[in-house]
C-alpha positions, 0 to 999 in steps of 0.5 A, a space after each residue: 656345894 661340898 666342903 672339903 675343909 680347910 681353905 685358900 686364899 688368893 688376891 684376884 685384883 683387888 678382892 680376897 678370895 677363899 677357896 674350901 679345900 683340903 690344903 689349909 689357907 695360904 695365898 695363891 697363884 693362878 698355877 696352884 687355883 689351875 692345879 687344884 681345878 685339875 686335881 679336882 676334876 681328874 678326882 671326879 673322872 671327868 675329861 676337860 671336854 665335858 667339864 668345858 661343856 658343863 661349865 659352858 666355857 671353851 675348852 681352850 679357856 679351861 686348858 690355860 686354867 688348869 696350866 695357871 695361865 692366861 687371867 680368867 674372868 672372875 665370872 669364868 672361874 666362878 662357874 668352874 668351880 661351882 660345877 666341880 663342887 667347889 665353894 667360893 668367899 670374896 671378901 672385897 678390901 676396904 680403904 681406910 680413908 684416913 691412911 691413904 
């Protein structure tokens, strides 16, 4: 993995996730995780053919990625981003019984 400092955090469901980048932490939509996946791969000079077909995902589902549309299995985005060399943490939310 390559850490490229800084981090982004966004809420996937009911779980926080950090992604290690160089944009420092704020929280996210899918439009800006699909920007960073295609600013990452035009940074390493690979088309989205090949990125689908290392990634072992359809190039239809990696076009709506990168346009931030569609809500990609987390499994999807995982596989993505550690092919592009990207790092990811999830930090599952927990309930304090006692407010809810």
């Amino acid at each position: 993995m390559i850490f490229l400092g800084g981090f982004i955090s966004f809420s996937y469901l009911c779980s926080e996730i950090t992604i290690y980048c160089d944009y420092g932490r704020k929280d996210m939509n899918t439009k800006e995780i699909g920007t960073i996946i295609k600013e990452r791969r035009k940074h390493l000079g690979v088309n989205q053919q090949t990125l689908a077909d290392l990634a072992g995902v359809g190039l239809n589902t990696l076009v709506a990625i990168e346009r931030g549309e569609g809500n990609p299995q987390l499994s999807t985005l995982l596989t993505i981003l550690d092919t592009l060399g990207l790092t990811i943490d999830i930090n599952l939310k927990t309930l304090d019984y006692e407010t809810v």
